[in-house]
C-alpha positions as a Python dict, from the first residue, in 0.01 Angstrom:
ca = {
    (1, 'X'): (0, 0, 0),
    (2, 'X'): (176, 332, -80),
    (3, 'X'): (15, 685, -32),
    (4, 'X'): (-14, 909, -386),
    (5, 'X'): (266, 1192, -330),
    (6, 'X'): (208, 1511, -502),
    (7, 'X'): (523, 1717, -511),
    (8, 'X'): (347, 2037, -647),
    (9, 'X'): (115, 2079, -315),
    (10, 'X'): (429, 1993, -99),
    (11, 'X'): (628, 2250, 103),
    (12, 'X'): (1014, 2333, -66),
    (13, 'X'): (1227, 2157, 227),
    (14, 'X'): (1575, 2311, 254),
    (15, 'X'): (1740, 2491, 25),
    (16, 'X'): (1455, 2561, -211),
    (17, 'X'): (1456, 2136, -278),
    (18, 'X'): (1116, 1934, -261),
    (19, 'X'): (1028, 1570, -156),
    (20, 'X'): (1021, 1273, -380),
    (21, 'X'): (781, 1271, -631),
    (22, 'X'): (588, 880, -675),
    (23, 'X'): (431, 699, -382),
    (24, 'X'): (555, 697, 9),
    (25, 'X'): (642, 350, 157),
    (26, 'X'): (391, 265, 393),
    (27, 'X'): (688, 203, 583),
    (28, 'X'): (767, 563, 572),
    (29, 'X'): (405, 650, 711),
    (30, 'X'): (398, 428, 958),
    (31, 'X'): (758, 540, 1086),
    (32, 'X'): (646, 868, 1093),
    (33, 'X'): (319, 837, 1282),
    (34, 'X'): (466, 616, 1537),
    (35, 'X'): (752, 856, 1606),
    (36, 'X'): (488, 1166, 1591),
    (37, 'X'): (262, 973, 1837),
    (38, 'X'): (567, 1002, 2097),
    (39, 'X'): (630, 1327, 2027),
    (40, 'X'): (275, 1408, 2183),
    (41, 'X'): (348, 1149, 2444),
    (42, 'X'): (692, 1400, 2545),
    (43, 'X'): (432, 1719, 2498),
    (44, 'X'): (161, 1572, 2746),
    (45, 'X'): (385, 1494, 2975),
    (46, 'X'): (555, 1835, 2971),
    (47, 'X'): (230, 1933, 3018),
    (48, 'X'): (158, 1700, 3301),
    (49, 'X'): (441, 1838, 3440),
    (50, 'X'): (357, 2221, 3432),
    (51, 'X'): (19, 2122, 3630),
    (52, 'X'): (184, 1987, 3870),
    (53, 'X'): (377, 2295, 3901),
    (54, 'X'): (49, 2517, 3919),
    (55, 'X'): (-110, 2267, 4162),
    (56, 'X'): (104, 2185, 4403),
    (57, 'X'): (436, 2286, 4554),
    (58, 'X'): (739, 2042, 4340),
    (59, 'X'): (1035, 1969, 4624),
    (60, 'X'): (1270, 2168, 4345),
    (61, 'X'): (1146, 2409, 4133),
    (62, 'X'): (1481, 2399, 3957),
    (63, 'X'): (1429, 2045, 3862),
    (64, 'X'): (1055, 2059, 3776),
    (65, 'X'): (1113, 2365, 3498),
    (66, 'X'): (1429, 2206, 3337),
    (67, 'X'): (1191, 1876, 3326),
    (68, 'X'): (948, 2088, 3143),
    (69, 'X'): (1248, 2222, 2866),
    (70, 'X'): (1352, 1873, 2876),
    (71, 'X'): (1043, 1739, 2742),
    (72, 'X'): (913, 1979, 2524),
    (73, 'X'): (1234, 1985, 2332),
    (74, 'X'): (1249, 1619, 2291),
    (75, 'X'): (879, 1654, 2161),
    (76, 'X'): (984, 1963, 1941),
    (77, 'X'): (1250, 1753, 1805),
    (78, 'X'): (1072, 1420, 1796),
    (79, 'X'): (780, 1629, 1619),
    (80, 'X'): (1028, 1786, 1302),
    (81, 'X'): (1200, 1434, 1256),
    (82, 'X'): (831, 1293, 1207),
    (83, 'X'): (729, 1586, 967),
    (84, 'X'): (1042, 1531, 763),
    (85, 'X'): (1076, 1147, 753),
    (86, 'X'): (735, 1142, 613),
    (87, 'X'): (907, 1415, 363),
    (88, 'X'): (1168, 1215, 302),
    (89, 'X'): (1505, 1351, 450),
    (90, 'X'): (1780, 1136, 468),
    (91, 'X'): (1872, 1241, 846),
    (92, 'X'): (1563, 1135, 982),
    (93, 'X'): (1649, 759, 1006),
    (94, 'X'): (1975, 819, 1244),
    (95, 'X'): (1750, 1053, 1475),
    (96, 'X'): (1459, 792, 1474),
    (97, 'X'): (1658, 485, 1487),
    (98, 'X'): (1860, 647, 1836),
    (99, 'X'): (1544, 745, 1950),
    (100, 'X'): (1382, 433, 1927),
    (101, 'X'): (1735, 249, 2085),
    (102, 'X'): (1661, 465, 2407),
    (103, 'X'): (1262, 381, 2382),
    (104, 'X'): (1421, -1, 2388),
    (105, 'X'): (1616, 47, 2688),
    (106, 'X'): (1316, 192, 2892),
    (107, 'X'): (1092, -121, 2735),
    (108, 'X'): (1348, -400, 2800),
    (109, 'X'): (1395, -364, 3157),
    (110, 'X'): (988, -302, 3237),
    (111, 'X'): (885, -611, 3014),
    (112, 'X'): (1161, -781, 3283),
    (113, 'X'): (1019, -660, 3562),
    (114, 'X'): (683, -867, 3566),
    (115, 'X'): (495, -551, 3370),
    (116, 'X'): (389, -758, 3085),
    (117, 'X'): (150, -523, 2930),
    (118, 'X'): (322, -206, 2998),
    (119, 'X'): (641, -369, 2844),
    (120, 'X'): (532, -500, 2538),
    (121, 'X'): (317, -154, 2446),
    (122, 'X'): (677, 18, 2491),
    (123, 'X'): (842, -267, 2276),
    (124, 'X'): (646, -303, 2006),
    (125, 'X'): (666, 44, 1842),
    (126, 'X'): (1044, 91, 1878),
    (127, 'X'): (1075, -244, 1722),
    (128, 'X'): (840, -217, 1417),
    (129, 'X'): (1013, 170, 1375),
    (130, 'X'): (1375, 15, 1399),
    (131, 'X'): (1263, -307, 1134),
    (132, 'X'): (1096, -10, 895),
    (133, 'X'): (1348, 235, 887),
    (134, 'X'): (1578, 30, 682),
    (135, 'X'): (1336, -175, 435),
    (136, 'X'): (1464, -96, 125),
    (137, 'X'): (1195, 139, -43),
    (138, 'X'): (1215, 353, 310),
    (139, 'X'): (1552, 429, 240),
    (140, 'X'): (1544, 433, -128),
    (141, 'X'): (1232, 655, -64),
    (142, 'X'): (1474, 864, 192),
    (143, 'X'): (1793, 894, -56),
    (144, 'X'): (1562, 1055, -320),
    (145, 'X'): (1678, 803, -598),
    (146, 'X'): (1542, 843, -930),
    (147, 'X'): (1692, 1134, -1055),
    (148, 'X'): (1619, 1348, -803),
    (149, 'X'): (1933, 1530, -622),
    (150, 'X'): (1995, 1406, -297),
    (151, 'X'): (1967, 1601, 14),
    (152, 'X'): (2093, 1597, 361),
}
């Protein structure tokens, strides 16, 4: 199943260049959606985060804003590596695929400690992101073959 791409309606990415014209990988899409579906995972718990600032006292204040930073960057950064993956840059995979290594190393050690359920919904994603990110027509899709100069 691949998604119709229209380059005309599309954005110019950098340096005046545009995506891939043909079809997206369904690979692509998924890779994108699941990585954009933790980057609003990272923004509601920043959020979570500030309300517990406004409704009760944190024991460091410090501690609680840099959390805040912390996670809304990570979602701000999760959130342009899903927007351009699904455009097709190149340096999406190595920001996804380290991404999804630290998602594995908070998965691993909850699936071992007797939190079946919670384990295997944080092991599944990275896993089906990490398998997807190098099928071939993802990264053929991501190196702009056919013609097409290659970006970034």
């Amino acid at each position: 199943m691949s998604i119709p791409h229209n380059p005309s309606s599309a954005a110019p990415g950098p340096m005046g260049s545009t995506p891939p014209s043909g079809t997206r990988p369904w690979g692509v899409v998924v890779v994108a959606l699941v990585v954009a579906l933790e980057a609003l995972a990272l923004a509601a718990a920043a959020i979570w985060f500030i309300v517990g600032i406004l409704t009760s006292t944190p024991a460091s204040l410090p501690s609680a804003i840099f959390m805040i930073v912390l996670l809304a960057g990570l979602a701000a950064g999760l959130g342009a590596v899903a927007v351009n993956h699904f455009r097709g840059y190149r340096w999406t995979r190595s920001a996804a695929f380290v991404w999804q290594l630290l998602m594995l190393t908070i998965a691993i050690p909850t699936l071992l400690s007797d939190q079946i359920l919670l384990g295997i919904v944080l092991l599944v994603p990275p896993l089906a992101v990490l398998v997807l990110l190098f099928t071939p027509k993802a990264v053929a899709f991501t190196l702009r073959t056919g013609g097409e100069p290659p970006v970034l």
